[in-house]
N, C-alpha and C positions, 0 to 999 in steps of 0.2 A: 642420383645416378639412375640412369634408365635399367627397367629390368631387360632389355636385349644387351647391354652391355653385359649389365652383370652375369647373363646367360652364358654371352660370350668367356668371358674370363675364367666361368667355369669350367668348359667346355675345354679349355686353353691348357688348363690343370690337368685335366683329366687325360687332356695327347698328351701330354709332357710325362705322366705318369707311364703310360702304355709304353709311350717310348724308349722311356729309364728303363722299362722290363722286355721290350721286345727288339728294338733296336739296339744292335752290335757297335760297340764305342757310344754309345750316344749319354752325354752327360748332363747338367745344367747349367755348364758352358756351351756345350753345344745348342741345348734351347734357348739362351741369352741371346747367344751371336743370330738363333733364328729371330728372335723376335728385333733384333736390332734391324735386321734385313729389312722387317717389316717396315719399318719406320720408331720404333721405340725406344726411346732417349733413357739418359742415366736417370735415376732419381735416391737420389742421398746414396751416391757413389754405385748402383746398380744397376743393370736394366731390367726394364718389369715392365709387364704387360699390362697397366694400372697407364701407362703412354698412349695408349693403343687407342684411334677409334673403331666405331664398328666396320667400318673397311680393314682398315689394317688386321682387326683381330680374325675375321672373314678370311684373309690371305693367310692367315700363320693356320685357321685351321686348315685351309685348301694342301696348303704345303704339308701340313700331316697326314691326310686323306692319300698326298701321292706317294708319301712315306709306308704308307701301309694301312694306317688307321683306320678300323672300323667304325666311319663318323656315324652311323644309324646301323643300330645292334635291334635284329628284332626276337621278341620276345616269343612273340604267338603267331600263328599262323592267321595268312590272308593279310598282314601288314606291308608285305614285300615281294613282289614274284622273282627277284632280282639276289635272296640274299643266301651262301653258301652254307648257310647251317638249320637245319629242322626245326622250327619252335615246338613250343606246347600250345595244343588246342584250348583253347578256350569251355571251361565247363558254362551250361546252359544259363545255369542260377546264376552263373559271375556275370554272364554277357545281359541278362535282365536288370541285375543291379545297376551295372555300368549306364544303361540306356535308361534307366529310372533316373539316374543321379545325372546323367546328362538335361533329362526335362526338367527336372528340379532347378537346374542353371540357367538354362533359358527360359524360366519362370521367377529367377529374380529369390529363388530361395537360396 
């Protein structure tokens, strides 16, 4: 299995989760009958997102996104100019680490 799938699938989880706790009526019949929208068929009597390619899973998350879904939560500041909540600044020592451990990556360690 490709890891963009499995990302995907993840990701799948996780609006399904958000939406059992922030959307009104929304159940796991209701995420079934979504993903069925999608394109995804029974499998041993259920539907599941394990049907899905990366298109289809792509759609079910867009369709969560218009649901409300926070698809990119950011953390720290200067990630996003665009996002409705304050992050934490990044301390100096962590932004060093960070950039160390990135050369380290593309240095094949």
């Amino acid at each position: 299995m490709s890891e963009l799938i499995k990302h995907y699938r993840q990701l799948v989880g996780i609006a399904k989760g958000w939406a059992l706790k922030n959307l009104v009526g929304w159940s796991d019949d209701s995420h079934r009958d979504l993903l069925a929208r999608h394109g995804a068929i029974a499998l041993e009597g259920r539907v599941s997102a394990s049907t899905l390619n990366v298109p289809q899973l792509g759609a079910v998350l867009d369709d969560y996104e218009r649901r409300g879904w926070p698809r990119h939560k950011q953390v720290f500041k200067g990630g996003g100019s665009n996002s409705p909540r304050a992050g934490k600044t990044v301390p100096p020592r962590i932004a060093h680490l960070v950039r160390l451990w990135g050369k380290l990556g593309q240095a094949g360690k």
